[in-house]
PDB file of N, H, CA, C and O in Angstrom:
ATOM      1  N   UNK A   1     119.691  84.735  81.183  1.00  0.00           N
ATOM      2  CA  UNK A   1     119.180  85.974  80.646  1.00  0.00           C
ATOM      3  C   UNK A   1     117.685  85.862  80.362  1.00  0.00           C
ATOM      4  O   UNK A   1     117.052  86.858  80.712  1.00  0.00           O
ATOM      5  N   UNK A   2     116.863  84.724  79.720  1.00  0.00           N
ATOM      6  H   UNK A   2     117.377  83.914  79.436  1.00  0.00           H
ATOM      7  CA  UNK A   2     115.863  84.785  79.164  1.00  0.00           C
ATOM      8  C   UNK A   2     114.776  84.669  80.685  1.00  0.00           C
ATOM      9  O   UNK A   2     113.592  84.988  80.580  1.00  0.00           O
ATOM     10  N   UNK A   3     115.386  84.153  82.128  1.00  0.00           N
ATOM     11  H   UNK A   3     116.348  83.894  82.213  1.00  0.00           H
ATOM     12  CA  UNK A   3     114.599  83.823  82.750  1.00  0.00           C
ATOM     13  C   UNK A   3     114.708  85.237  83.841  1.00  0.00           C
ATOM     14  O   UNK A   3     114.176  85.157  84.947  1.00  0.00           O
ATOM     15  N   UNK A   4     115.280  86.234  83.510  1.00  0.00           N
ATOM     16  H   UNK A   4     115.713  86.299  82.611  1.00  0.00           H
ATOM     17  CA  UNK A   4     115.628  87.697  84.103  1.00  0.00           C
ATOM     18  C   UNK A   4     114.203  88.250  83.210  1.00  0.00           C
ATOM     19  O   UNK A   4     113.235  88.573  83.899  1.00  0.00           O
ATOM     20  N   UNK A   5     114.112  88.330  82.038  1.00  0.00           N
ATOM     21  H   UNK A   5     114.899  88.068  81.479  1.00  0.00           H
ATOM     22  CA  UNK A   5     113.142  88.698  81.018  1.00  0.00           C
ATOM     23  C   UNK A   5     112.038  88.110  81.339  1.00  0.00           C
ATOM     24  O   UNK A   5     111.003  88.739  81.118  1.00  0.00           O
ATOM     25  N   UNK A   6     111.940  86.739  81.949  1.00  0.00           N
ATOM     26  H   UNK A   6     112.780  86.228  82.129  1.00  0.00           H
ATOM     27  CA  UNK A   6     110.797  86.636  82.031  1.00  0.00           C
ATOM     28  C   UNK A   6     109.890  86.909  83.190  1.00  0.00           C
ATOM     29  O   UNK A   6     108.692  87.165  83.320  1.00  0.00           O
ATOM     30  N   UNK A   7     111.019  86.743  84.057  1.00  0.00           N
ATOM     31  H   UNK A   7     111.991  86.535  83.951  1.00  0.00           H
ATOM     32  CA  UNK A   7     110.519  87.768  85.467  1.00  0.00           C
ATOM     33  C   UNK A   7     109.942  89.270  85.157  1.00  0.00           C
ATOM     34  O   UNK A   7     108.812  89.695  85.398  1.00  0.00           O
ATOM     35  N   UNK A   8     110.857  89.830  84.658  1.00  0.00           N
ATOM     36  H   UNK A   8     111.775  89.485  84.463  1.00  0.00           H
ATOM     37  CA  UNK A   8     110.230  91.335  84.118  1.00  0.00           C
ATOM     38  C   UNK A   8     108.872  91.386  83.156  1.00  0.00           C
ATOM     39  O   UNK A   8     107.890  92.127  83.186  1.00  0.00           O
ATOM     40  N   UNK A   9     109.111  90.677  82.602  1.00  0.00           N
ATOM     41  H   UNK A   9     109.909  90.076  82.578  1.00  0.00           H
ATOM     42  CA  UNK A   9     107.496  90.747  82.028  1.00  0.00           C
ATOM     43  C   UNK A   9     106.172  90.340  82.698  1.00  0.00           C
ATOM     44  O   UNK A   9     105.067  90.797  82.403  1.00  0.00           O
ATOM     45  N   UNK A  10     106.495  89.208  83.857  1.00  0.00           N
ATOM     46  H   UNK A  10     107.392  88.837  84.097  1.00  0.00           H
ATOM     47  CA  UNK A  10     106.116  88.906  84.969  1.00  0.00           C
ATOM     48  C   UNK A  10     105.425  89.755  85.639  1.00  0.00           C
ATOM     49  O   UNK A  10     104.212  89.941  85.737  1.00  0.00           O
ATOM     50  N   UNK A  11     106.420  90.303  86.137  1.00  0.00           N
ATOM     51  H   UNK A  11     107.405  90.152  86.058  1.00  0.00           H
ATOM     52  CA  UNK A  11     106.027  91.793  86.988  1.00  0.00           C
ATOM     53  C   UNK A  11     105.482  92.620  86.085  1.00  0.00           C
ATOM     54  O   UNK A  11     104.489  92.981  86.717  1.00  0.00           O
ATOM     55  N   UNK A  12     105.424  93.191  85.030  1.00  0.00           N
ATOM     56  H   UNK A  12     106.231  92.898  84.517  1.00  0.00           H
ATOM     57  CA  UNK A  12     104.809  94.101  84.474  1.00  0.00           C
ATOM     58  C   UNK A  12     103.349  93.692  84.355  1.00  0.00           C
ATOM     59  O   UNK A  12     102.553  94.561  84.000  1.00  0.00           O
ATOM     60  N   UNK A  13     102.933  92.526  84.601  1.00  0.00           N
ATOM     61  H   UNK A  13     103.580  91.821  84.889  1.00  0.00           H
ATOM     62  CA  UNK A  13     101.643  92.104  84.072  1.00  0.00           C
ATOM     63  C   UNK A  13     101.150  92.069  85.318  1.00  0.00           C
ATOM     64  O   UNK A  13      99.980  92.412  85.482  1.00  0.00           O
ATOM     65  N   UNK A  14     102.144  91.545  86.709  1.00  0.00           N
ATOM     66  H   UNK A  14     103.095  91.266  86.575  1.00  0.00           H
ATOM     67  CA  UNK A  14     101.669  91.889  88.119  1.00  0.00           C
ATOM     68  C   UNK A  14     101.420  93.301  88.178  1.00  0.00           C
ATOM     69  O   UNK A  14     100.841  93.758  89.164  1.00  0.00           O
ATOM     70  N   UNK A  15     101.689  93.843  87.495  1.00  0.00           N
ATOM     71  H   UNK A  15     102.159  93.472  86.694  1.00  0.00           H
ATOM     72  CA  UNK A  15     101.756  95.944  88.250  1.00  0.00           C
ATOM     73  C   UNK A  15     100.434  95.857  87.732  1.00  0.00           C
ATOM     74  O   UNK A  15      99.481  95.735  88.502  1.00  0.00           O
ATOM     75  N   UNK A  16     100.245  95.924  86.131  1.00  0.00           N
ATOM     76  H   UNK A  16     101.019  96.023  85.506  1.00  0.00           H
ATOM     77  CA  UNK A  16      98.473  95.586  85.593  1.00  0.00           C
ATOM     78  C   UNK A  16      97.864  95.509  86.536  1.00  0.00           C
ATOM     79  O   UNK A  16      97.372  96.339  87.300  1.00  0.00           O
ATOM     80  N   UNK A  17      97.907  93.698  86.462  1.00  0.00           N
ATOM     81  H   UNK A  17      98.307  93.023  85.841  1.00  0.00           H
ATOM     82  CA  UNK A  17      96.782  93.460  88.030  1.00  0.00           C
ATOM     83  C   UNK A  17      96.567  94.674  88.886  1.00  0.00           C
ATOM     84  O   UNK A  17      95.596  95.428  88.816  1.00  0.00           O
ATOM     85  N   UNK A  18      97.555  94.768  89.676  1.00  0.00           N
ATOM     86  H   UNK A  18      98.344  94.155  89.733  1.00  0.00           H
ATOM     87  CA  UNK A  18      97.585  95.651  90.516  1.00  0.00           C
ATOM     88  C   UNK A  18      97.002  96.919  90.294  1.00  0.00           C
ATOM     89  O   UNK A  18      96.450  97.357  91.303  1.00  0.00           O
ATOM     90  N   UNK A  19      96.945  97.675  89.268  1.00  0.00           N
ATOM     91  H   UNK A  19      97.393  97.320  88.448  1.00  0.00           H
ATOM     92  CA  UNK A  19      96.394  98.632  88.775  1.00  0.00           C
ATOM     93  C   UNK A  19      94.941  98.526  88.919  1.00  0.00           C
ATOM     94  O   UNK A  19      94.284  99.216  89.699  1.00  0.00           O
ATOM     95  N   UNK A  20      94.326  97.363  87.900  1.00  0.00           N
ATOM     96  H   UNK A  20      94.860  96.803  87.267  1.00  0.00           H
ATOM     97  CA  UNK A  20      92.571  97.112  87.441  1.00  0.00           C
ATOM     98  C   UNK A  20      92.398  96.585  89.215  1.00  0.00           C
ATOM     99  O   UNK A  20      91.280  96.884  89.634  1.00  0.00           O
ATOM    100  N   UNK A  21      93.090  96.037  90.037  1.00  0.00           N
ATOM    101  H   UNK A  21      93.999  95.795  89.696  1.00  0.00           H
ATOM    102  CA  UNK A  21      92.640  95.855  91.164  1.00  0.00           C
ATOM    103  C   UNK A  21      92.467  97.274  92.277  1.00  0.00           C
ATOM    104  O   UNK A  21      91.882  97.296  93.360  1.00  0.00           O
ATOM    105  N   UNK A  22      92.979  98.062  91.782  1.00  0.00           N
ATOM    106  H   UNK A  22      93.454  98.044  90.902  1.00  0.00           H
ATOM    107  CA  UNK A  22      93.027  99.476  92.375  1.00  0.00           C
ATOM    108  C   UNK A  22      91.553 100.265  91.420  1.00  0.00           C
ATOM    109  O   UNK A  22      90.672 100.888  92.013  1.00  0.00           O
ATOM    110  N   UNK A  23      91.560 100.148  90.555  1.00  0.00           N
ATOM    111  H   UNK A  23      92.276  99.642  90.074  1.00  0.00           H
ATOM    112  CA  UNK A  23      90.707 100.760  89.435  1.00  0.00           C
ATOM    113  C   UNK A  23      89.432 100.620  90.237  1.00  0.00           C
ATOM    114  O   UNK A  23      88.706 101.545  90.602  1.00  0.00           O
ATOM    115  N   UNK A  24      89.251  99.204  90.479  1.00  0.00           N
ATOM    116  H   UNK A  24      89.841  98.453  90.182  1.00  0.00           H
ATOM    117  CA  UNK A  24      88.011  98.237  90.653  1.00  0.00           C
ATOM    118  C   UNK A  24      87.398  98.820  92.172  1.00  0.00           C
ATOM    119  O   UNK A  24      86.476  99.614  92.360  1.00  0.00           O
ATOM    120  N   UNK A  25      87.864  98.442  92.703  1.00  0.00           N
ATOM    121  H   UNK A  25      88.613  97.797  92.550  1.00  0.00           H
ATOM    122  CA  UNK A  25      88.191  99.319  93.842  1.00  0.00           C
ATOM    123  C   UNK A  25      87.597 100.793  94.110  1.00  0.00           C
ATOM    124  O   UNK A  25      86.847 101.078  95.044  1.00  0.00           O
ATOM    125  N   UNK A  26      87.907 101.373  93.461  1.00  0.00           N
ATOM    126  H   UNK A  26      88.516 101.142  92.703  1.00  0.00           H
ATOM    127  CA  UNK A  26      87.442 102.998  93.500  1.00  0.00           C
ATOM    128  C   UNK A  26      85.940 102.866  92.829  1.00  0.00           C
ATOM    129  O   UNK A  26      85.198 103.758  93.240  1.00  0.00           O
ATOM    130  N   UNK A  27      85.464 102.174  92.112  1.00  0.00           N
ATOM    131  H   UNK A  27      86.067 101.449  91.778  1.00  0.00           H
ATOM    132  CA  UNK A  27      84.322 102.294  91.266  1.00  0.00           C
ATOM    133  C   UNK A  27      83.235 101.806  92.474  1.00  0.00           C
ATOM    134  O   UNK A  27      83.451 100.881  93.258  1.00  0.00           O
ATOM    135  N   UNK A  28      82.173 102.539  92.441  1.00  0.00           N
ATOM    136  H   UNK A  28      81.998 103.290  91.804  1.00  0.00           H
ATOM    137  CA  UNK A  28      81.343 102.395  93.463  1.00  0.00           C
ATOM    138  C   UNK A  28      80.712 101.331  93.369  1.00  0.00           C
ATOM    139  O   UNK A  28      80.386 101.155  94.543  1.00  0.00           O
ATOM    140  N   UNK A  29      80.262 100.403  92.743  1.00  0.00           N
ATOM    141  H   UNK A  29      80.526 100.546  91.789  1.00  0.00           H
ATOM    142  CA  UNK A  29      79.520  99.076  92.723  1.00  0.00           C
ATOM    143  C   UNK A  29      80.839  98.732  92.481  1.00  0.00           C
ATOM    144  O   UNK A  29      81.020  99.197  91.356  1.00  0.00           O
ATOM    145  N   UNK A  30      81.977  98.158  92.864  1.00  0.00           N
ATOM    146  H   UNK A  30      81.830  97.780  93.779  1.00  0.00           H
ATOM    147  CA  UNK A  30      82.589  97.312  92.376  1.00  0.00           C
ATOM    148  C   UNK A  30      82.487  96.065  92.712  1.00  0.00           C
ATOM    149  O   UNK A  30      82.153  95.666  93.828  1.00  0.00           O
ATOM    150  N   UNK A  31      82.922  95.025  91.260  1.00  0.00           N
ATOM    151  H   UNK A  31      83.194  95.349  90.354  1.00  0.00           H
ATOM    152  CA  UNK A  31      82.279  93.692  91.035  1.00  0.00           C
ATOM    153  C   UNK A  31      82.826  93.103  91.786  1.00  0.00           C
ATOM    154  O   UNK A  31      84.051  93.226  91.759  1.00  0.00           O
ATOM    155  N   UNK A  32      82.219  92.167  92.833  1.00  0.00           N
ATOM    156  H   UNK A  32      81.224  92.066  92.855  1.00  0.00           H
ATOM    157  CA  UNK A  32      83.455  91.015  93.318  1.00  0.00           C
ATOM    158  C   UNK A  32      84.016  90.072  92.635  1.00  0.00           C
ATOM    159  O   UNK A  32      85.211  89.776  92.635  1.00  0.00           O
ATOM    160  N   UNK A  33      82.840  89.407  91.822  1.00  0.00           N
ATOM    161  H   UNK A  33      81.870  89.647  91.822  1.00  0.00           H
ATOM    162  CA  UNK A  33      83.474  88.424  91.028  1.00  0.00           C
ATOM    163  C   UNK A  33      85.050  88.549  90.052  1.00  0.00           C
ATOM    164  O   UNK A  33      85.850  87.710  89.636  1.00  0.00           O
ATOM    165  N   UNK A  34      84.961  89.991  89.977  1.00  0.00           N
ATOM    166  H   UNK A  34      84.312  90.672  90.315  1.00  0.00           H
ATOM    167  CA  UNK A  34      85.933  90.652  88.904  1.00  0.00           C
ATOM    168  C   UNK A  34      86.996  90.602  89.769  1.00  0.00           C
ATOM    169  O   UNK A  34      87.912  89.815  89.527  1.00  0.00           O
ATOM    170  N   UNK A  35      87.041  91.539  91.049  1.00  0.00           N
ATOM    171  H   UNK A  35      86.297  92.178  91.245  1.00  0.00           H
ATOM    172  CA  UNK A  35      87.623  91.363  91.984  1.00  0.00           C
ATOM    173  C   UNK A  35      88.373  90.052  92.215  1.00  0.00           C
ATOM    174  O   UNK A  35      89.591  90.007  92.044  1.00  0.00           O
ATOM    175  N   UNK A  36      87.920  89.366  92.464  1.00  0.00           N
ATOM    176  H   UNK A  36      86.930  89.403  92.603  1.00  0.00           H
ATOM    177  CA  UNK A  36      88.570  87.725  93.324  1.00  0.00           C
ATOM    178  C   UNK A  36      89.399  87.232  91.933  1.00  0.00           C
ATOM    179  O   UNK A  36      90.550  86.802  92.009  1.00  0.00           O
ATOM    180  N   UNK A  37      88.721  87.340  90.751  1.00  0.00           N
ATOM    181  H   UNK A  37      87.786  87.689  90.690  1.00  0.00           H
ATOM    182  CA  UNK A  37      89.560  86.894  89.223  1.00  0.00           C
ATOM    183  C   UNK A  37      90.827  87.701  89.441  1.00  0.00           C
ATOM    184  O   UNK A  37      91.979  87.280  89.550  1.00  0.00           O
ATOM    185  N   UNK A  38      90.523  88.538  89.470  1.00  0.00           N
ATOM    186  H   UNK A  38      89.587  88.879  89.382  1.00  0.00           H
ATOM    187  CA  UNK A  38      92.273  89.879  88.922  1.00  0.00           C
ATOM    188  C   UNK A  38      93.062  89.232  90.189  1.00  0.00           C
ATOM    189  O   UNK A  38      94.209  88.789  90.139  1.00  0.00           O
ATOM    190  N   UNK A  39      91.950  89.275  91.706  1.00  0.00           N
ATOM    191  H   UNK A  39      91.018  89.635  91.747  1.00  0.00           H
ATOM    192  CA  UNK A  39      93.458  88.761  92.436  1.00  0.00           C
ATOM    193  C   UNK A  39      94.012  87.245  92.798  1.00  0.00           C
ATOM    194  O   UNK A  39      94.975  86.947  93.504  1.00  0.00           O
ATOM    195  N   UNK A  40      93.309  86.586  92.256  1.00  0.00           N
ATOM    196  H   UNK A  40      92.526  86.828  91.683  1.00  0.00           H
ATOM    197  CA  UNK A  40      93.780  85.122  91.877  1.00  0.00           C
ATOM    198  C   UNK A  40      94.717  85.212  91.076  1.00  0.00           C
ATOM    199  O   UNK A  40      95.748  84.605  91.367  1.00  0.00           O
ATOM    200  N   UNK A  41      94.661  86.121  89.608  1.00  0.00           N
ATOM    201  H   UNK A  41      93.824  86.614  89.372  1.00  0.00           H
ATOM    202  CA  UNK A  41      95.683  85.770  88.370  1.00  0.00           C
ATOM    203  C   UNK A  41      96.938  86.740  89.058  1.00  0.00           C
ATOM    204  O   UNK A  41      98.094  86.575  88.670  1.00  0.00           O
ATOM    205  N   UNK A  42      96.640  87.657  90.004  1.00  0.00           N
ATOM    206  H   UNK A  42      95.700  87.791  90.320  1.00  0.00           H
ATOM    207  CA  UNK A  42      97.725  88.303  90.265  1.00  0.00           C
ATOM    208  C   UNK A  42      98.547  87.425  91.129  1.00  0.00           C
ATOM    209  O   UNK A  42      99.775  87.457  91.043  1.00  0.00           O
ATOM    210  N   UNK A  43      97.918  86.620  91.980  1.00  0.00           N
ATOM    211  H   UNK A  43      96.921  86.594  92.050  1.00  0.00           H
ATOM    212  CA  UNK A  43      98.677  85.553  92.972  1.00  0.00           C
ATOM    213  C   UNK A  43      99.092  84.606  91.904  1.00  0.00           C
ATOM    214  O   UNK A  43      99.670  83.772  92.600  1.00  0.00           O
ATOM    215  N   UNK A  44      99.184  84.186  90.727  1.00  0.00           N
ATOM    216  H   UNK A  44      98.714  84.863  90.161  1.00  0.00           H
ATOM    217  CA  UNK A  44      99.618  83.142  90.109  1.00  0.00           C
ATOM    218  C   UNK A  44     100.971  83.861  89.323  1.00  0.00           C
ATOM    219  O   UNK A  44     101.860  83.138  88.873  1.00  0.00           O
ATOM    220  N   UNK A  45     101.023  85.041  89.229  1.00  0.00           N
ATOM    221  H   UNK A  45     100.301  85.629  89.594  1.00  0.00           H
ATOM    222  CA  UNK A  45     101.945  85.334  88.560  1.00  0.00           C
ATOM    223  C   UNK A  45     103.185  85.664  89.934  1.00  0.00           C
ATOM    224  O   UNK A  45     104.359  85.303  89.854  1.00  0.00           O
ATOM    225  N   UNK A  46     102.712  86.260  90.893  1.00  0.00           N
ATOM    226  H   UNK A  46     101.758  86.553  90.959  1.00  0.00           H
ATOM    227  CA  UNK A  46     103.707  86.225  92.210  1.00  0.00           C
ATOM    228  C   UNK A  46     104.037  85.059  92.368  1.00  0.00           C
ATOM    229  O   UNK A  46     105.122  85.082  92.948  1.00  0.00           O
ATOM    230  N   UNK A  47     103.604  83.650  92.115  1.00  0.00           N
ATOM    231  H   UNK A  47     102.722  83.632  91.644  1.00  0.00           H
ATOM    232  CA  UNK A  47     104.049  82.669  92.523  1.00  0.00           C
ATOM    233  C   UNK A  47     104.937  82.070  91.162  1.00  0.00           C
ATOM    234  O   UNK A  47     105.976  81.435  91.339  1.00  0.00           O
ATOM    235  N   UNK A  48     104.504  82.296  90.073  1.00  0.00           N
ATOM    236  H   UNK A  48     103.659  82.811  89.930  1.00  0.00           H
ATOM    237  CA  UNK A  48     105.247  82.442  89.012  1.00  0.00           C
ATOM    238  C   UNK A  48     106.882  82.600  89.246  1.00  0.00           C
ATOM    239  O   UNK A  48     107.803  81.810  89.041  1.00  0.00           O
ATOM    240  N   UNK A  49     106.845  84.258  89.876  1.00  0.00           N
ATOM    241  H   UNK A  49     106.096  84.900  90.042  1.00  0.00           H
ATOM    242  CA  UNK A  49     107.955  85.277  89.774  1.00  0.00           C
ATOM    243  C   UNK A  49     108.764  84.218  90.889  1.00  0.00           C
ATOM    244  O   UNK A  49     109.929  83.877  90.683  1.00  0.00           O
ATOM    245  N   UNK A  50     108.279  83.926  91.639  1.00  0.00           N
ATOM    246  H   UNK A  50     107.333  84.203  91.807  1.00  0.00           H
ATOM    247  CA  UNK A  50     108.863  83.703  93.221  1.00  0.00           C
ATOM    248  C   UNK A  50     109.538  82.083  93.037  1.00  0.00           C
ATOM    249  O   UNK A  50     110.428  81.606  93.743  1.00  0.00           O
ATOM    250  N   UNK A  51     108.943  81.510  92.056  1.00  0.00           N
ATOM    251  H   UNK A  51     108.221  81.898  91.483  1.00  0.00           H
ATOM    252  CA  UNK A  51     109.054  80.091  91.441  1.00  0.00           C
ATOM    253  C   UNK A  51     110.507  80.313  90.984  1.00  0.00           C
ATOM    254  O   UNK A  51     111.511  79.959  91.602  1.00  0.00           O
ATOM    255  N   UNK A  52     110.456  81.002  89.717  1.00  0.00           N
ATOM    256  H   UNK A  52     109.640  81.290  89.215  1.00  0.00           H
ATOM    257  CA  UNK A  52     111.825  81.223  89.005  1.00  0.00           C
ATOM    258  C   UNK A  52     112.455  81.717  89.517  1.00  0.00           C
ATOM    259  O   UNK A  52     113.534  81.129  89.578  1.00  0.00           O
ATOM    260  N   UNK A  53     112.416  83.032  90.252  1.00  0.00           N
ATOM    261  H   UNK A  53     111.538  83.509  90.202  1.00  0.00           H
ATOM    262  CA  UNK A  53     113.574  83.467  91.464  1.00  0.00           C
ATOM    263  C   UNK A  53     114.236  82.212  92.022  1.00  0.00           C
ATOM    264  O   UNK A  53     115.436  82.040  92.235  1.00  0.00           O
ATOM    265  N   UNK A  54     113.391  81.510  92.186  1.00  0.00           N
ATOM    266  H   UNK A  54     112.416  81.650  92.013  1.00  0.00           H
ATOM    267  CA  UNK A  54     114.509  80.595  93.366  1.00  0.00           C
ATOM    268  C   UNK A  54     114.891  79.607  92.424  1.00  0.00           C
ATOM    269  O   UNK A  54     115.968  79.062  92.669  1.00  0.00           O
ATOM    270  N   UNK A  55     114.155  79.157  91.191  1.00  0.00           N
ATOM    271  H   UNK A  55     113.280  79.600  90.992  1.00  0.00           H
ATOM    272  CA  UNK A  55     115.441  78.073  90.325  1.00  0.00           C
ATOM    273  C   UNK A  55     116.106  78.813  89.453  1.00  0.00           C
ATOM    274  O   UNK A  55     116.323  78.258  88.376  1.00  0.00           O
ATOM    275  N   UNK A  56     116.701  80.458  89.651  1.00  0.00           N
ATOM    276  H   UNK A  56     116.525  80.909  90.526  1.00  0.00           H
ATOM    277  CA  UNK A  56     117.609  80.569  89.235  1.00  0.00           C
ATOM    278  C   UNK A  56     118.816  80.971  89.757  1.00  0.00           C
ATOM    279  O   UNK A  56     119.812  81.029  89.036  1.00  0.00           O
TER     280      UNK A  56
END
């Protein structure tokens, strides 16, 4: 149960990312540096999710 929960919170913090990486995006100077951060932490939490998926 606790590792179902933690997937879901997982993903909710992946959708975030996903969001400020969409945000970032639309803004006409957008930062790269900001950029490459949000989608690094977003790849750590997919690998996170994808980690515990399979040891459970």
């Amino acid at each position: 149960m606790a590792v179902e929960a933690r997937i879901r919170q997982l993903g909710s913090r992946h959708q975030s990312l996903e969001q400020a990486i969409h945000d970032e995006m639309k803004r006409p100077a957008s930062d790269d540096i900001r950029l490459k951060d949000l989608k690094r932490k977003k790849l750590k939490l997919k690998e996170e999710m994808e980690s515990l998926r399979a040891s459970h």
